[in-house]
N, C-alpha and C positions, 0 to 999 in steps of 0.2 A: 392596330389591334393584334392580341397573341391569334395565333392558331390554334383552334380546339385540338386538331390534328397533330401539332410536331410534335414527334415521339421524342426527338432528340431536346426540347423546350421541355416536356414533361417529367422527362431523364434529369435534368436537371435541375429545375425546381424540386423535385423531389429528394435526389442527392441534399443538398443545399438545405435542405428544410424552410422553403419559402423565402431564403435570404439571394437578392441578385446582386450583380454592379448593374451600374449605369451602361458600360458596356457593353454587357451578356445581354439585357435587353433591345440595344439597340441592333446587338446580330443577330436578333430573332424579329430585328420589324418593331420594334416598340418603336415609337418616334419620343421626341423632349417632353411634349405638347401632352401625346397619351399618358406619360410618367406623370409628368407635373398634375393632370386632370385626377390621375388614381388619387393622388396624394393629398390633395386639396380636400378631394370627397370623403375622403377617410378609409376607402376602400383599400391603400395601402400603407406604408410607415415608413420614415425616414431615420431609421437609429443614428448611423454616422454617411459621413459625406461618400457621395459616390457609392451608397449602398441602400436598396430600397428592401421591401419584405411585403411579399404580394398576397396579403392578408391583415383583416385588422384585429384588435384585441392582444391580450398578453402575447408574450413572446414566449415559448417554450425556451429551458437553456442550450438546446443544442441547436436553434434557430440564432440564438445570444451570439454562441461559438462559432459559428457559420460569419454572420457578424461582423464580426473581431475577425478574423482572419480573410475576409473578404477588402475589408477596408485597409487594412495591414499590406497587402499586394502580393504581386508576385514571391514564392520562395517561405512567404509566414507559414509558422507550423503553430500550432497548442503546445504550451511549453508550463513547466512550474507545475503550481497546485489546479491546474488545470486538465495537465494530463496527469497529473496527477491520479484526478477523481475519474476518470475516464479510464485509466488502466485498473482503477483497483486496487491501488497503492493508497489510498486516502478514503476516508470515511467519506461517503456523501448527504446530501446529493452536490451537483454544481452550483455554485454561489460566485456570485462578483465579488473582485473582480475577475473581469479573464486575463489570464496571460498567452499574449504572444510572442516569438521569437523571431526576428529578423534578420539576413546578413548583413553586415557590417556595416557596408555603402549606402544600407538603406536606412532611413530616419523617419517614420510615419508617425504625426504627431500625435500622443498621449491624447485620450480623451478619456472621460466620465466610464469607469467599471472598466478602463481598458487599460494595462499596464502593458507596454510593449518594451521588450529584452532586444540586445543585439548580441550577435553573435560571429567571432570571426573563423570559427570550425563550421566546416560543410556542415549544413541541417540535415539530416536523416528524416526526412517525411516520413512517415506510415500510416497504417488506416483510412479511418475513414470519420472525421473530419481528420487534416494531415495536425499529425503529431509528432514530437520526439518520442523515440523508440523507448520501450520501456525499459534498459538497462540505462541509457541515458536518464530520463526523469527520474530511475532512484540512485542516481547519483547528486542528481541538481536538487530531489528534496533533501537527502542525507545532509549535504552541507549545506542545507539552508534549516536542519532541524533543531530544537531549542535545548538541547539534553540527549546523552546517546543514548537512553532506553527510548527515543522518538528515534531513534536510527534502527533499530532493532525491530521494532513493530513494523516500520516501511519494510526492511527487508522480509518480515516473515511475510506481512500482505503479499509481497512479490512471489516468493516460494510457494505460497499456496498458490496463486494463481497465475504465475507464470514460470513453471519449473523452465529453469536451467540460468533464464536472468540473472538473479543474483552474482552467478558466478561471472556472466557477462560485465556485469556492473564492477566487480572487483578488477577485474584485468580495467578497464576504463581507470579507475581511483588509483591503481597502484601507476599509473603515467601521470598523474597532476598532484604533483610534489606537495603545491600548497593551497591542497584541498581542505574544508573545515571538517574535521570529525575523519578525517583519512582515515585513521589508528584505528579509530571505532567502527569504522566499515568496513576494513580488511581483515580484524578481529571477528568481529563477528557473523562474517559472510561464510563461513564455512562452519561455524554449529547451527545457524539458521539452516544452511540447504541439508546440514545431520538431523534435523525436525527440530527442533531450540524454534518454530514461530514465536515466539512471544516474546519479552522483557522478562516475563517472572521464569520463564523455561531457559533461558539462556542463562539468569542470574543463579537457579539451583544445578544445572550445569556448572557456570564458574566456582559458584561461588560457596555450593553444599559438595558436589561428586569430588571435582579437579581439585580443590582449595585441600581438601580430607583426603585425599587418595582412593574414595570408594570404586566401586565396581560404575562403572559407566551406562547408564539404564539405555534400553531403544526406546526412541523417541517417536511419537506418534503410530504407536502401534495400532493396526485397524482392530475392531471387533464388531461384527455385526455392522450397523448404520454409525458408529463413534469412534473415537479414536479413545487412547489412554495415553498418555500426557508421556509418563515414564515408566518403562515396563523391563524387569531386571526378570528374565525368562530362565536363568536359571534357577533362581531362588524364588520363583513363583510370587513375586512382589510388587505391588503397581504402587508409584506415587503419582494423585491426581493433585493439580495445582488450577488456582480460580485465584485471579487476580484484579476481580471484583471488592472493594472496599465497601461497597453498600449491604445493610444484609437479603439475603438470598430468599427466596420466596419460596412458599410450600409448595408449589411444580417443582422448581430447579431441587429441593433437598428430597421430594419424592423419587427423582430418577438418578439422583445421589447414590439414593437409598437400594434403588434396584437393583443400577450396576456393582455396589459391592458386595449386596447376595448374591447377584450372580456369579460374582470373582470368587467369592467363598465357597460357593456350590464347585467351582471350578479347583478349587484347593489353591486358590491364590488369597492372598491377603491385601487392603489397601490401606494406605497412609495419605492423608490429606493435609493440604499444605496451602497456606494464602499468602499471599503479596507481604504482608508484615511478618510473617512465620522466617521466608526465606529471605527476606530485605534485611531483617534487625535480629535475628536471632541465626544466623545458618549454622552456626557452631551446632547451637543445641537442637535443630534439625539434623545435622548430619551426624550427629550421637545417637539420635532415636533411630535414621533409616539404619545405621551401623549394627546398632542390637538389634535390630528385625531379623536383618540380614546373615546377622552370626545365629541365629536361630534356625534359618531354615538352610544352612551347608555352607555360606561365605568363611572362611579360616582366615580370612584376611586380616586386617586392625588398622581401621582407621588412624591417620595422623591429625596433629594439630597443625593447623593454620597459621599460627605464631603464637605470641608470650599469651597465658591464660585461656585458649583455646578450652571450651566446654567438652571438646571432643574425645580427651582424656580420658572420658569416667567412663566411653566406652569399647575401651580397647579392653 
């Protein structure tokens, strides 16, 4: 029988989220006999071999992940879109399967929701279940992502929520030669940590300011409880960007509507910009910020991008 008493039994059932080994039980006094009785009665569960869950009914996922890394053995960490979702780096919530990571020498066979990785680089445990560190898993999702505007979004997720990673992550990618999306991750590791969070912020970045030679906007300026996307502080000019394809509801276009009274009350002006505005048209976006811009003090003169560039009509 457990002890109501062991604090150190409780410590870790709790840790654990209800997930034990075979083991951990028996160095607290569980006997075969007692295991096997819980499990018969339904009092406890049996997900994978050598690992019991000293409760019955669903499984929460970070009971799942306890789990998985329980049965995996010594040295397993949370690896892939698992730590993924756990750092923050990926939409959630947790879904199967789990990934775990193993060293090399070890081989814990594959089961049902469980993908086990080997690895012959030391594992970098962290937290709490043990994970790969967050500059490693946005490296491991980067080259595992389907398109580099999916490399882009990982690293803004990172930047928002774990300032300084990204840059961790780039010294990692710029050592593994033939990494998938290398180009695309040391490219755009450094206008993500300039505030470029997004796909559509890094692309009017490239591909409206740098492409046209404009004035280079701050990125994520705060105001109040919000930020503003791109904010050109000398010329009192914000371009907000929504890279939302769906249309927008009368909440989202009322506090639209606010914030650029307020900019105006403020003697700023905004320019607004969507996913197709600055994906298929940047030319003729970076024509319209260019004439804003020469309006309120810029003497500059945008360039054209290449042969027929729209950007012409407003120099």
């Amino acid at each position: 029988m457990l002890l109501a008493m062991d604090s150190d039994w409780d410590a870790l059932r709790v840790r654990q989220h209800g997930a034990v080994t075979r083991s951990q039980l028996l160095a607290h006094g569980v006997t075969v006999k007692t295991m096997v009785s819980h499990v018969a009665a339904g009092r406890w569960q049996r997900p994978l071999p050598g690992v019991l869950v000293t409760f019955t009914g669903p499984m929460p996922p970070m009971t799942i992940c306890w789990a998985a890394l329980l049965y995996a053995g010594s040295g397993a960490v949370l690896s892939h879109t698992t730590a993924g979702v756990l750092w923050r780096l990926l939409p959630g919530p947790l879904a199967p399967p789990v990934h775990v990571t193993v060293p090399a020498d070890r081989s814990p066979r594959p089961r049902r929701g469980l993908v086990v990785h080997r690895s012959s680089l030391p594992l970098e445990a962290v937290a709490d279940p043990p994970r790969t560190s967050v500059a490693t898993t946005i490296v491991v999702l980067c080259s595992r992502a389907r398109r580099p505007t999916d490399v882009t979004a990982i690293l803004g997720r990172a930047e928002q929520h774990h300032p300084g990673a990204v840059q961790r992550a780039r010294e990692i990618a710029a050592d593994i030669g033939n990494l998938r999306w290398r180009a695309e991750l040391l490219a755009a590791a450094d206008d993500v940590s300039g505030g470029a969070h997004s796909p559509l912020e890094r692309h009017y970045l490239v591909d409206v300011e740098r492409a046209h030679e404009l004035p280079i906007g701050e990125s994520q300026r705060p105001v109040g409880d919000t930020h503003q996307d791109v904010y050109y502080r000398e010329y009192r000019t914000i371009a907000e960007l929504d890279g939302r394809d769906v249309h927008r509801g009368a909440d989202a276009r009322f506090r639209d509507m606010t914030r650029d009274n307020a900019a105006l009350v403020r003697g700023e002006v905004t320019l607004r910009y969507g996913w197709a505005d600055v994906r298929h048209r940047p030319c003729a976006v970076a024509a319209e910020v260019a004439a804003v811009l020469r309006t309120r003090g810029w003497r500059g003169s945008p360039k054209p991008c290449g042969p027929g560039c729209r950007v012409a009509g407003a120099a």
